[in-house]
Backbone and ligand atoms as CSV (ligand in chain L), in Angstrom:
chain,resi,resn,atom,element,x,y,z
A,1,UNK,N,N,-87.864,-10.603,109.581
A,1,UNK,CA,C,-86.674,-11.006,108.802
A,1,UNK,C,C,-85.848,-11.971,109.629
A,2,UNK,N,N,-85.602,-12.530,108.848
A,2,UNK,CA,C,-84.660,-13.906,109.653
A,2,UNK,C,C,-82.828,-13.873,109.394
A,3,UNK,N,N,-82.849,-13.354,111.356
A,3,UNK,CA,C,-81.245,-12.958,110.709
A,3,UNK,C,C,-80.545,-14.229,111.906
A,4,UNK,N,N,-79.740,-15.231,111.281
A,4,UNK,CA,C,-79.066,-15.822,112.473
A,4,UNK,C,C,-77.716,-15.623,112.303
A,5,UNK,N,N,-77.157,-14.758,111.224
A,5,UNK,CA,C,-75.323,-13.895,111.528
A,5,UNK,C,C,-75.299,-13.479,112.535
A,6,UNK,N,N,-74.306,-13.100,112.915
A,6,UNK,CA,C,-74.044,-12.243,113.548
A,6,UNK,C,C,-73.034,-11.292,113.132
A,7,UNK,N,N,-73.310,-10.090,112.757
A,7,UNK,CA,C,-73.166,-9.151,112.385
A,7,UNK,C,C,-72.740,-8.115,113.286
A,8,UNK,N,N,-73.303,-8.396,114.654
A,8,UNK,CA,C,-72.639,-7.591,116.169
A,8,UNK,C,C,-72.979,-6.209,115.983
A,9,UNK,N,N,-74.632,-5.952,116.036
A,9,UNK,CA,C,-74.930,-4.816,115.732
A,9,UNK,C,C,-74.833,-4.267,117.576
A,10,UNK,N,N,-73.981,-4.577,118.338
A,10,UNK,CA,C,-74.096,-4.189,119.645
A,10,UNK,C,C,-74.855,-5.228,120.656
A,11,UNK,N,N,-75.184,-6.151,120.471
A,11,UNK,CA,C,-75.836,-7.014,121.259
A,11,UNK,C,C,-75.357,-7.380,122.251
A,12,UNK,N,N,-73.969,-7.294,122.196
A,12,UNK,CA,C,-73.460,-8.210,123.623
A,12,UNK,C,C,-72.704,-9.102,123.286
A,13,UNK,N,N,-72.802,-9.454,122.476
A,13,UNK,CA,C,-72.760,-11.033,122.480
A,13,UNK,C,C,-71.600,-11.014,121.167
A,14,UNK,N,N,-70.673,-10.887,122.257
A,14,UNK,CA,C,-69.134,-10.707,121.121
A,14,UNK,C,C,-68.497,-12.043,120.398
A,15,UNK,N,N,-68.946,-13.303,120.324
A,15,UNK,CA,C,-68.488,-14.533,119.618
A,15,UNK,C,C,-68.004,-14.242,118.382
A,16,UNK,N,N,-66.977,-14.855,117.899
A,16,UNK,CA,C,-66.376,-14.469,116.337
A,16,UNK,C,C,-66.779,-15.352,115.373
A,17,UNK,N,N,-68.061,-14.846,114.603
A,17,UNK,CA,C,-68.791,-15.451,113.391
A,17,UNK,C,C,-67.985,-14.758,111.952
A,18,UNK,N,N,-68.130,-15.553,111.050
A,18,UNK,CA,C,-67.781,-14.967,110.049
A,18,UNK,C,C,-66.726,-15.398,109.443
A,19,UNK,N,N,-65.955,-14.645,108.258
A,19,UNK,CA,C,-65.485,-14.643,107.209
A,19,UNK,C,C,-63.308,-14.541,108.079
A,20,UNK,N,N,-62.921,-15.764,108.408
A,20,UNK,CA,C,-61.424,-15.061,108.470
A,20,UNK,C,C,-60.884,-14.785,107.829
A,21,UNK,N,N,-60.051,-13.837,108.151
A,21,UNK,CA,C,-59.180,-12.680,107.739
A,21,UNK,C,C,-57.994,-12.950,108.316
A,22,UNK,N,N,-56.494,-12.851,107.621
A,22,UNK,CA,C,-55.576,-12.594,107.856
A,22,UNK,C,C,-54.859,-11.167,107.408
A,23,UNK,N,N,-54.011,-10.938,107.829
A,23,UNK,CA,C,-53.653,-9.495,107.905
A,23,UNK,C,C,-52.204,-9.437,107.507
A,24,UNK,N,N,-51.595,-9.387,106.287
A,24,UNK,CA,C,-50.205,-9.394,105.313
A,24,UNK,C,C,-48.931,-8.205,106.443
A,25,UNK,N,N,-48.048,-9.403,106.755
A,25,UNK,CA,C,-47.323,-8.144,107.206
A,25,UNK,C,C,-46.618,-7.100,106.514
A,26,UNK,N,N,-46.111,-7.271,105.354
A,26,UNK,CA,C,-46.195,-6.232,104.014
A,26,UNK,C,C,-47.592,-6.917,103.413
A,27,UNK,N,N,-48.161,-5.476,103.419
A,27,UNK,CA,C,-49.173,-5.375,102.535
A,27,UNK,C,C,-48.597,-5.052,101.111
A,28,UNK,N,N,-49.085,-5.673,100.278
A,28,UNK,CA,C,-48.458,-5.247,98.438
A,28,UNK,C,C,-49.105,-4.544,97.854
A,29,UNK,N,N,-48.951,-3.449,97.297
A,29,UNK,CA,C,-49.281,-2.599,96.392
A,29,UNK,C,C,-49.960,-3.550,95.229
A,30,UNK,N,N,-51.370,-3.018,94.493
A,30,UNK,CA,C,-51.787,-3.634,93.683
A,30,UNK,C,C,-50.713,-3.661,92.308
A,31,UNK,N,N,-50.359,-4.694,91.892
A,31,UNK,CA,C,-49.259,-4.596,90.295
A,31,UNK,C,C,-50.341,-3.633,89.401
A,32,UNK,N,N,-49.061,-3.100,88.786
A,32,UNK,CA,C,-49.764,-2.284,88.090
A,32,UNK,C,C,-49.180,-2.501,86.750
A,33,UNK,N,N,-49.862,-2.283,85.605
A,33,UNK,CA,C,-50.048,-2.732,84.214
A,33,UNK,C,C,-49.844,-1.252,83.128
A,34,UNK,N,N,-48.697,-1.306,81.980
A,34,UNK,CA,C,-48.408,-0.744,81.207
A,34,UNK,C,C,-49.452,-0.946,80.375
A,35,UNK,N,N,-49.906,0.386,79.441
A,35,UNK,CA,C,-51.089,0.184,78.443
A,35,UNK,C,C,-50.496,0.476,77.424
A,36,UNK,N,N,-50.354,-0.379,76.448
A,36,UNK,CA,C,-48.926,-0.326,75.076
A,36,UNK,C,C,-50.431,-0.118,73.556
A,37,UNK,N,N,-49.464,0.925,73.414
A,37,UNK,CA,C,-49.857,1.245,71.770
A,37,UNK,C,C,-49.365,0.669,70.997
A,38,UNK,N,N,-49.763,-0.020,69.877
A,38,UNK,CA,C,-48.952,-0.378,68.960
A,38,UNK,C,C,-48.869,0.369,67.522
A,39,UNK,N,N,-48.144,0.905,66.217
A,39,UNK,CA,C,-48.296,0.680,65.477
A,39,UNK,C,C,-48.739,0.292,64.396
A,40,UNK,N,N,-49.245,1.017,63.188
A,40,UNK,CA,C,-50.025,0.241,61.939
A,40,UNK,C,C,-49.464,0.991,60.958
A,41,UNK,N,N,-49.910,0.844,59.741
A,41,UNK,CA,C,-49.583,1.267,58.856
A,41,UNK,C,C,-50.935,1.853,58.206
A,42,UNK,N,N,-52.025,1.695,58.513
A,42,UNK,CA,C,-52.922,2.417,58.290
A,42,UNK,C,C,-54.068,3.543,59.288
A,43,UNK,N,N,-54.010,2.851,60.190
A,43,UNK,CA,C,-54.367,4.101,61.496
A,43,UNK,C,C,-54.191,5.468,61.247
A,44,UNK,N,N,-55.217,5.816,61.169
A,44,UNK,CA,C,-54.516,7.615,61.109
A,44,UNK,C,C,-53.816,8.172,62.326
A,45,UNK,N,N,-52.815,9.454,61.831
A,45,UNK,CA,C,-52.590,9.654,63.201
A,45,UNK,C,C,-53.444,10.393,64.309
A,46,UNK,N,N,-54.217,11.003,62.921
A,46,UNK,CA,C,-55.633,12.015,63.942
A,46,UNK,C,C,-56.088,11.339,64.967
A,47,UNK,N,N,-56.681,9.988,64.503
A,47,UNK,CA,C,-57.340,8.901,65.186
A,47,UNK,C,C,-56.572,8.442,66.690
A,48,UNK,N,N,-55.521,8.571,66.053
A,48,UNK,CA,C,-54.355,8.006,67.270
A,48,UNK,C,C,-54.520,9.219,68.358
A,49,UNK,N,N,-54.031,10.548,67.686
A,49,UNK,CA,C,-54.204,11.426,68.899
A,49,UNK,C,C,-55.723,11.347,69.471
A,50,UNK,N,N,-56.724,11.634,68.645
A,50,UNK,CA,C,-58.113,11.326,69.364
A,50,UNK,C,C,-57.870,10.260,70.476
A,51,UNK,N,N,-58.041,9.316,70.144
A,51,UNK,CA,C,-57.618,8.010,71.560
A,51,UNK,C,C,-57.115,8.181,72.467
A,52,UNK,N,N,-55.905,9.254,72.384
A,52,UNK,CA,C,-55.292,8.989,73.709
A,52,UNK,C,C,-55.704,10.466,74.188
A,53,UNK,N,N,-56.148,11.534,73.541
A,53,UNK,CA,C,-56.827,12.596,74.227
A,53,UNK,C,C,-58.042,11.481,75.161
A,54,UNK,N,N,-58.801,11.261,74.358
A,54,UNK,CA,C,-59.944,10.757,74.890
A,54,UNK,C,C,-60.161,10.223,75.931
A,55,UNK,N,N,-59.172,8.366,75.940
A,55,UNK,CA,C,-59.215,7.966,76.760
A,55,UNK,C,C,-58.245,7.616,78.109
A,56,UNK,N,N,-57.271,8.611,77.585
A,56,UNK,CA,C,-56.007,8.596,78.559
A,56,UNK,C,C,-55.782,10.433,79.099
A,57,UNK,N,N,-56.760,11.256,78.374
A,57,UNK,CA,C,-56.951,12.361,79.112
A,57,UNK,C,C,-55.973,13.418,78.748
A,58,UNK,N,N,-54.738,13.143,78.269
A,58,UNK,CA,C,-53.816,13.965,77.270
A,58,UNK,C,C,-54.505,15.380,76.373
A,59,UNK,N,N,-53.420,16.189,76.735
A,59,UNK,CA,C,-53.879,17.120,76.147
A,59,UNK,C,C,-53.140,16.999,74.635
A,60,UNK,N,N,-52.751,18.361,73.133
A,60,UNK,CA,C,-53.135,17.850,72.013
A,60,UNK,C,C,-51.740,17.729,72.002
A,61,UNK,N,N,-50.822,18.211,72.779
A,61,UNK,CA,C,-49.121,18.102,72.271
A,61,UNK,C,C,-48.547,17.051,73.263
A,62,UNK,N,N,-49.407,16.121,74.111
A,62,UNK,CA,C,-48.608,15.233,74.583
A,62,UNK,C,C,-49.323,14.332,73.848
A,63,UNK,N,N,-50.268,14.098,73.226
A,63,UNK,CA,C,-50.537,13.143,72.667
A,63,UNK,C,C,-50.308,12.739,70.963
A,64,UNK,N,N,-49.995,14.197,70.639
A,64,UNK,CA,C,-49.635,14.249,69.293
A,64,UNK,C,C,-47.584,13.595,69.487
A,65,UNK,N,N,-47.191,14.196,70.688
A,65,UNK,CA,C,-45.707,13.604,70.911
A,65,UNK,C,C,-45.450,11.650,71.207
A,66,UNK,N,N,-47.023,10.908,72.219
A,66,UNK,CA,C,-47.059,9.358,72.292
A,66,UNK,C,C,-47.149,8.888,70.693
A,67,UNK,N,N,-48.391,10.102,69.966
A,67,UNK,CA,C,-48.495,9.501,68.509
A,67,UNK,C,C,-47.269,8.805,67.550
A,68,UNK,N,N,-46.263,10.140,67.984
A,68,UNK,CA,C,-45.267,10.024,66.805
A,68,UNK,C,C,-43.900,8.970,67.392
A,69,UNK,N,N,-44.072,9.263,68.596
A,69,UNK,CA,C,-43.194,7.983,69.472
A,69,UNK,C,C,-43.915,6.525,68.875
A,70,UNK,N,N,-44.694,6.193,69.098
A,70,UNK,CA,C,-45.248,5.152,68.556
A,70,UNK,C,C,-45.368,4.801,67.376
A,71,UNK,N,N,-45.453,5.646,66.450
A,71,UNK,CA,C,-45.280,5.939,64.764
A,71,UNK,C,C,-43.718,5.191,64.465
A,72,UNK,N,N,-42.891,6.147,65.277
A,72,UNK,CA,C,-41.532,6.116,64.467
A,72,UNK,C,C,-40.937,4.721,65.149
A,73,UNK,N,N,-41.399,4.356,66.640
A,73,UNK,CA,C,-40.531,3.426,67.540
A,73,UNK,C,C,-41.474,2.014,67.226
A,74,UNK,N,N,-42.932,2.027,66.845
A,74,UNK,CA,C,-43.361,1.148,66.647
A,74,UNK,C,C,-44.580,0.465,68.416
A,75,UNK,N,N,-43.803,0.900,69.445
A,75,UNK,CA,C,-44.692,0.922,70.310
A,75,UNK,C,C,-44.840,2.298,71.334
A,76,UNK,N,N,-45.589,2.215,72.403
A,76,UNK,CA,C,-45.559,3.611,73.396
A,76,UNK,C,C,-46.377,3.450,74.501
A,77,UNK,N,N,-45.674,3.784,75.395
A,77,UNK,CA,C,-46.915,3.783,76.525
A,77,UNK,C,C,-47.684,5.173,76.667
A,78,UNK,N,N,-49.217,4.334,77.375
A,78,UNK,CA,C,-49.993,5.270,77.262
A,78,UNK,C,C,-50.567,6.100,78.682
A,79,UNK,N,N,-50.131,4.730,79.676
A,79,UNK,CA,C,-50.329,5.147,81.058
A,79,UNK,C,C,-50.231,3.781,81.381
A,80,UNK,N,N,-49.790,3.697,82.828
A,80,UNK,CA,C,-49.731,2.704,84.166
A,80,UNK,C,C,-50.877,3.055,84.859
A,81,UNK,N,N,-51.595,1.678,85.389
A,81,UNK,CA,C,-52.618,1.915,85.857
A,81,UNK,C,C,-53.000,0.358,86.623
A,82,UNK,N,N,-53.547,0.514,87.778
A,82,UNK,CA,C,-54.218,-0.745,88.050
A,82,UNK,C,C,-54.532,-1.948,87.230
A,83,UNK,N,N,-54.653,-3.263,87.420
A,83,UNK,CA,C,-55.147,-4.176,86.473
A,83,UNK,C,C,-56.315,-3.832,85.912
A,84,UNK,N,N,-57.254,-3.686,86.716
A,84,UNK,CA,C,-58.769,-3.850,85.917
A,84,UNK,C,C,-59.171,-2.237,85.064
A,85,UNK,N,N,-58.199,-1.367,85.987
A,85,UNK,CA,C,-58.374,-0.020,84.772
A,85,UNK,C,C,-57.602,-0.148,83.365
A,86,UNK,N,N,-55.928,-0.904,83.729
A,86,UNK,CA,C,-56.054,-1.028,82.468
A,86,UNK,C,C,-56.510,-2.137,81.095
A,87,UNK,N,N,-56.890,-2.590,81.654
A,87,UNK,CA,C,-58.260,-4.002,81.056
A,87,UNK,C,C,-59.071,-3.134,80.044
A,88,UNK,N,N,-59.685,-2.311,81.378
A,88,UNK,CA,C,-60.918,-1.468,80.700
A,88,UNK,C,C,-60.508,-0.406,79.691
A,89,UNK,N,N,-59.475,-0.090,79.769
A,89,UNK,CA,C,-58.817,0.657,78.882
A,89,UNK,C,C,-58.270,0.465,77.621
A,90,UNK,N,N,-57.444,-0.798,77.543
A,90,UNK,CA,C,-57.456,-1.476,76.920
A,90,UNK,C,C,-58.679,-2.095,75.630
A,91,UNK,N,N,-60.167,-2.579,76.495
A,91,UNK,CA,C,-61.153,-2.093,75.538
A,91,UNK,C,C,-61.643,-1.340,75.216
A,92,UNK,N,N,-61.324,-0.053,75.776
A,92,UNK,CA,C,-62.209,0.810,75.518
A,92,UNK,C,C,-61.761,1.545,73.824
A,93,UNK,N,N,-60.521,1.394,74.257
A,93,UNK,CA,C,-59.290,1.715,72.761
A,93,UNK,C,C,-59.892,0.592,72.005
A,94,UNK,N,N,-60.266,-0.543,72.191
A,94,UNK,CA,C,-59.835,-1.229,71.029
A,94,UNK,C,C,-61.394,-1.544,70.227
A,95,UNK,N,N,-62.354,-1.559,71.176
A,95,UNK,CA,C,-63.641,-1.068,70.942
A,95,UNK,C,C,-63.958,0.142,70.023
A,96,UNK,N,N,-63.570,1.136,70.196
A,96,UNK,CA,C,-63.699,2.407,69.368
A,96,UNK,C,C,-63.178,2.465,68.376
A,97,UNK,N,N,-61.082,1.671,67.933
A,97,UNK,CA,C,-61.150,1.702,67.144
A,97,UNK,C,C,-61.640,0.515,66.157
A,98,UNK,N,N,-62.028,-0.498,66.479
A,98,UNK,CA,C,-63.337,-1.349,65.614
A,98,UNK,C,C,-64.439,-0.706,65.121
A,99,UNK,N,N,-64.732,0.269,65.900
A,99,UNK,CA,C,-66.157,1.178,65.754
A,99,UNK,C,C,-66.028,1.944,64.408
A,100,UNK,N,N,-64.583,2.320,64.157
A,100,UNK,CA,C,-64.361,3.101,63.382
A,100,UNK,C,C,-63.396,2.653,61.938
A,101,UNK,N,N,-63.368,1.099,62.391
A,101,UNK,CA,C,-63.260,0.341,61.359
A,101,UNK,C,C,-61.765,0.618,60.991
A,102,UNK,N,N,-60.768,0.870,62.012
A,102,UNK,CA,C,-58.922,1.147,62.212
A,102,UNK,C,C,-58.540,-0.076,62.676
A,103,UNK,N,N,-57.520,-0.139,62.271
A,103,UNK,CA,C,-56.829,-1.640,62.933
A,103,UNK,C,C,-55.866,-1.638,64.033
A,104,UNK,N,N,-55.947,-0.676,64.922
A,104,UNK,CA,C,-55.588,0.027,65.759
A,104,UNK,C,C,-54.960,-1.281,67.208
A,105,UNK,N,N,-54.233,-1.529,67.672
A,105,UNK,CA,C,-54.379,-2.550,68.435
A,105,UNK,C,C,-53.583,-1.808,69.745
A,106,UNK,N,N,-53.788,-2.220,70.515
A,106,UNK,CA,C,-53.426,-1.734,72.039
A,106,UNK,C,C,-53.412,-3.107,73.083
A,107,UNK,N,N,-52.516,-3.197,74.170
A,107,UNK,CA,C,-52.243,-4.292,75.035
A,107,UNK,C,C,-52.072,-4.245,76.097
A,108,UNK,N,N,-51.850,-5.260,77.296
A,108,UNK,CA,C,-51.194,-4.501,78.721
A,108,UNK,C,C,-49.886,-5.472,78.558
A,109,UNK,N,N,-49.320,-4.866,79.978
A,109,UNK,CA,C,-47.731,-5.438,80.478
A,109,UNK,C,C,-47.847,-5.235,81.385
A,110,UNK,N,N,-47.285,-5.874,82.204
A,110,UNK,CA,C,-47.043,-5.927,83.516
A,110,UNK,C,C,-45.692,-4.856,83.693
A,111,UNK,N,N,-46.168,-3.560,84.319
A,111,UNK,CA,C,-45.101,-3.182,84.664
A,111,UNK,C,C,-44.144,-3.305,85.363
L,1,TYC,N1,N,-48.449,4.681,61.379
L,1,TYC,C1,C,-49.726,5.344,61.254
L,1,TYC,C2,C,-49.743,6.190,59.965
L,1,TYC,O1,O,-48.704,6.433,59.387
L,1,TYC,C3,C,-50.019,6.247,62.457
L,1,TYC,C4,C,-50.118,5.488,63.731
L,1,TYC,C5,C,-49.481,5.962,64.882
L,1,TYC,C6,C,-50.881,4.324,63.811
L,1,TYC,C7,C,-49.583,5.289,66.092
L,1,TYC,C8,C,-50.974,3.628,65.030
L,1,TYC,O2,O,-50.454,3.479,67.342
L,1,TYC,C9,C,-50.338,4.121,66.144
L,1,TYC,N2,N,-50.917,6.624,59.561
């Protein structure tokens, strides 16, 4: 195998190859992203609690309580979470409810 990195598996041979790196003197916390429910007028609410049992892990009276917050206020959060979790979250809601043929819509924010 043809290795000419150096990778410094102990050889000796301490020269600095590679990738620089600087080092943040505040390091920043990754931003983290609000996952917003929205409102419909046809969505069930079953459906609604299903979703956020499902994919936000809620048990049946905190999610039956985001349901009706979101019902009556029009939006709700569902959880704060990293960018790319709530991305994925984000489709994962909005995927399922397409699946199930709801017009269900869900978003992020920058918290
Ligand atoms: N408004 C819907 C109804 O009356 C219920 C609903 C709640 C829909 C929350 C969406 O995010 C939502 N069936």
């Amino acid at each position: 195998m043809a290795d000419d990195g150096d990778t410094d598996h102990g050889t000796g041979d301490d020269h600095q190859v590679g990738i620089a790196t600087k080092t943040r003197a505040k390091p920043k916390k990754p931003s983290q992203f609000k996952v917003l429910m929205l409102n419909d007028d046809y969505t069930p609410m079953e459906f609604v609690v299903l979703v956020l049992k499902r994919f936000f892990h809620m048990d049946l009276e905190q999610a039956t309580r985001v349901m009706l917050h979101v019902h009556q206020k029009g939006v709700g959060v569902c959880g704060i979470f990293p960018y790319e979790i709530a991305e994925t979250k984000v489709n994962q809601v909005m995927d399922f409810a397409r699946q199930n043929q709801h017009p269900l819509q869900c978003t992020l924010e920058k918290a």
